[in-house]
C-alpha positions as CSV (number, residue, x, y, z in Angstrom):
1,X,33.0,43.9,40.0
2,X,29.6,42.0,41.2
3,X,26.2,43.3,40.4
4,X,25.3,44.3,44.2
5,X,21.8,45.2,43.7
6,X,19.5,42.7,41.3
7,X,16.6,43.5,39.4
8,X,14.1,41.6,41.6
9,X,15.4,43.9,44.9
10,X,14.6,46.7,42.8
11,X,11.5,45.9,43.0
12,X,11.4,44.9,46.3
13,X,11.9,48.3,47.7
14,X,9.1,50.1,45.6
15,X,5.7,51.2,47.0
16,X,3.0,49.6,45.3
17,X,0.0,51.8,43.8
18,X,-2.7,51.0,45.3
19,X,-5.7,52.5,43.0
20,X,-7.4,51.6,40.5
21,X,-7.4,52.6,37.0
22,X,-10.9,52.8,35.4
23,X,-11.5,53.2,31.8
24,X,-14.8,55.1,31.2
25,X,-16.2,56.1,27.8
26,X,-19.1,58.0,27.7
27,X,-20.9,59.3,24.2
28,X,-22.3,62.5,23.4
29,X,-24.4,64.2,21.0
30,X,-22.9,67.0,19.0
31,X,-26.1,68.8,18.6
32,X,-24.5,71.4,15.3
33,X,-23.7,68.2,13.2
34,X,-25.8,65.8,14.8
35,X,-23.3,62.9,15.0
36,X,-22.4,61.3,18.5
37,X,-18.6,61.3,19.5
38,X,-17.4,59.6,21.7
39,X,-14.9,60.5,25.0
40,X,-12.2,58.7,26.7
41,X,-11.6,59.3,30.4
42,X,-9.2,57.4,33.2
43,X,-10.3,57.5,36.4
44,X,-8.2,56.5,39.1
45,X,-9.8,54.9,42.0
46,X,-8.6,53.6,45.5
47,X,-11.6,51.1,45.3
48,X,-13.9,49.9,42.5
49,X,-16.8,50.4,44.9
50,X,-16.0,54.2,44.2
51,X,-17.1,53.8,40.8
52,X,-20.3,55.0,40.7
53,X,-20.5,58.0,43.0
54,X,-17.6,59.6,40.8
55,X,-19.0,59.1,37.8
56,X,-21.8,60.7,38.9
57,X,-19.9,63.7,40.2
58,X,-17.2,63.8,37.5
59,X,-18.5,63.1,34.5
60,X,-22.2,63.1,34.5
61,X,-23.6,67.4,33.3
């Protein structure tokens, strides 16, 4: 039997994401040991213009 549907139309028919993942890493001071750690965050974004006003709202105390 033939292969009916290739690989490439596969891909054809999916929806493409389109936001953008943001990598943020932000430190902080651990005031009991006094050592700074560090914190790993993805932000998904539909634009990088977005970046800053989430940050602000997201992450920042």
């Amino acid at each position: 039997m033939a292969k009916q549907q290739s690989f490439a139309d596969k891909l054809k028919g999916k929806k493409k994401d389109t936001t953008v993942v943001v990598k943020c890493v932000f430190s902080e001071l651990d005031e009991e040991k006094q050592t700074w750690k560090f914190r790993e965050r993805l932000l998904h974004l539909k634009d990088v213009s977005e970046l800053e006003t989430v940050i602000k709202d997201k992450i920042a105390h």
